[in-house]
N, C-alpha and C positions, 0 to 999 in steps of 0.2 A: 691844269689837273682836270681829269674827264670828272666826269658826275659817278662815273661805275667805280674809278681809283678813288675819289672823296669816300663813298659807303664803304668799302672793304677798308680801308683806316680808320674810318666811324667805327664799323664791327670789331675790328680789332681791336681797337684803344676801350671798346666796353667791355669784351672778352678778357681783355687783360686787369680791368680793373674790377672785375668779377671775381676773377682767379684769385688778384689779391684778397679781395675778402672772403675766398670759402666756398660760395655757392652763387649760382646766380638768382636763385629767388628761394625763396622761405615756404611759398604757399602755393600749392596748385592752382591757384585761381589769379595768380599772376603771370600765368604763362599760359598759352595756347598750344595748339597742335602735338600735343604729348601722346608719346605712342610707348608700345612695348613692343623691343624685338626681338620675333621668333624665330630660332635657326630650327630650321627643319632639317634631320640629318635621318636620310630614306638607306632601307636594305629592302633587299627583295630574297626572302630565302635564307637568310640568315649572310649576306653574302653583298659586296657594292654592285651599284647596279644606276643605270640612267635612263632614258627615254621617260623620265617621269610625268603626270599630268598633274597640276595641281589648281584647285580651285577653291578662291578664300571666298564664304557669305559673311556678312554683317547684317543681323539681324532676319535670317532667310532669303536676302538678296546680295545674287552675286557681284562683290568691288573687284576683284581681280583674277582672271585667269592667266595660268603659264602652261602653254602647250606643252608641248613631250622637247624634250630638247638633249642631244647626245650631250655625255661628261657630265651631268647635272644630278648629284643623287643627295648636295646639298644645298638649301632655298634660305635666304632672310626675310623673313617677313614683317613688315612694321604696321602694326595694328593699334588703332586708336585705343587713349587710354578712357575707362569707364563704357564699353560695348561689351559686345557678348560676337563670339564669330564661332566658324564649323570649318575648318579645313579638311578639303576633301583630298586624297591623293591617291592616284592612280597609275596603273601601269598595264601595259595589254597582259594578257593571260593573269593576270593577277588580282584577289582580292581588295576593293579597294578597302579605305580605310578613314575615319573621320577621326577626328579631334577637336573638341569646344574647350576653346578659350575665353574665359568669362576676363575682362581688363580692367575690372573695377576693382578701385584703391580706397583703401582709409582715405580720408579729407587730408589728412595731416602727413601723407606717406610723399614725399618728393624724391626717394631714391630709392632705384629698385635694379636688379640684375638683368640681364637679357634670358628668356627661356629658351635652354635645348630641349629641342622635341624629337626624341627616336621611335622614328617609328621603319619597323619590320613589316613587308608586305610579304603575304605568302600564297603559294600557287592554287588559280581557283578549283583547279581539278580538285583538289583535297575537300572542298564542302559542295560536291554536286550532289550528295545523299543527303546534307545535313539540313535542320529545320532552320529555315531564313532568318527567325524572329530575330535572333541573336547578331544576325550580321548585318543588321539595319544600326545598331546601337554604336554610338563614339568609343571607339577603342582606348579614348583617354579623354577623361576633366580636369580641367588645367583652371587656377581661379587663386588669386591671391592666399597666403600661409600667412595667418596673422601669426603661428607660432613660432613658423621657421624665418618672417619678416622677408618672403619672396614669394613671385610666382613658381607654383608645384602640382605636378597632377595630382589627385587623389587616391593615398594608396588604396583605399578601400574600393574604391569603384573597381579601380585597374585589377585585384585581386580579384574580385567577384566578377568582370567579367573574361579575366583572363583563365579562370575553374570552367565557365561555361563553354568557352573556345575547347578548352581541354576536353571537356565531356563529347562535344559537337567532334572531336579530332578521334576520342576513341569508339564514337558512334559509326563513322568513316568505318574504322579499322577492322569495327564488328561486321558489319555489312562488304566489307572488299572480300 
């Protein structure tokens, strides 16, 4: 028996006697390398679409980029648990668009959902009149729901800044 067939029957046989009890650990702090994963599911326009660019920071520096990649309009992303990250995403002619994900958990929290993240990218033609301030700002804050007991954007943010997109859209409309 090789040493790589020993470990995957080692793995297994813990795997299984885990299952049988329920959970495989009680406490976060018995376990390493815990992440939360983010499915990032892109539109362009209201509409699918690919050649996406995306780029994940942790903590203002960049851990991963993915170039533009044809058929690609959905991403998984596994982001360590307890950091703070900004996903950027982009597409040519198109506004890009950010998202902070804060991944800090209650002490006590061991089981948590995967987040979908939709996001709609739209044509940058539409804010060449409009005032920047607004389009610097994360289109969504994402950060644990101790009510809802999962990761959830913020609907107040996403309201307040989805009036200001709105206002910026009919400032366009006045000036076209």
């Amino acid at each position: 028996m090789t040493t790589r067939t020993l470990l995957l029957v080692t793995l297994s046989a813990i795997g299984l006697v885990a299952q049988a009890q329920g959970k495989l650990i009680d406490r976060r702090d018995q376990a390493e390398g815990w992440y939360l994963p983010v499915i990032c599911n892109v539109m362009a326009n209201g509409g699918k679409t690919d050649s996406l660019s995306i780029t994940v920071f942790k903590d203002n520096a960049i851990v991963q980029e993915l170039a533009p990649a044809k058929k690609r309009s959905t991403v998984q992303l596994d982001l360590d648990i307890d950091a703070q990250y900004t996903i950027r995403v982009r597409k040519e002619g198109y506004r890009e668009k950010l998202v902070y994900v804060d991944t800090h958990l209650p002490a006590d929290q061991v089981e948590y959902r995967a987040y979908t993240c939709h996001v709609n990218l739209e044509p940058m033609d539409r804010f060449t009149h409009a005032d920047p301030f607004y389009l610097d700002f994360p289109s969504s804050i994402v950060r644990w729901s101790e009510e809802k007991k999962t990761f959830d954007h913020n609907d107040e943010y996403l309201t307040d800044i989805q009036v200001k997109m709105a206002l910026l859209g009919a400032q366009i409309d006045v000036n076209e």
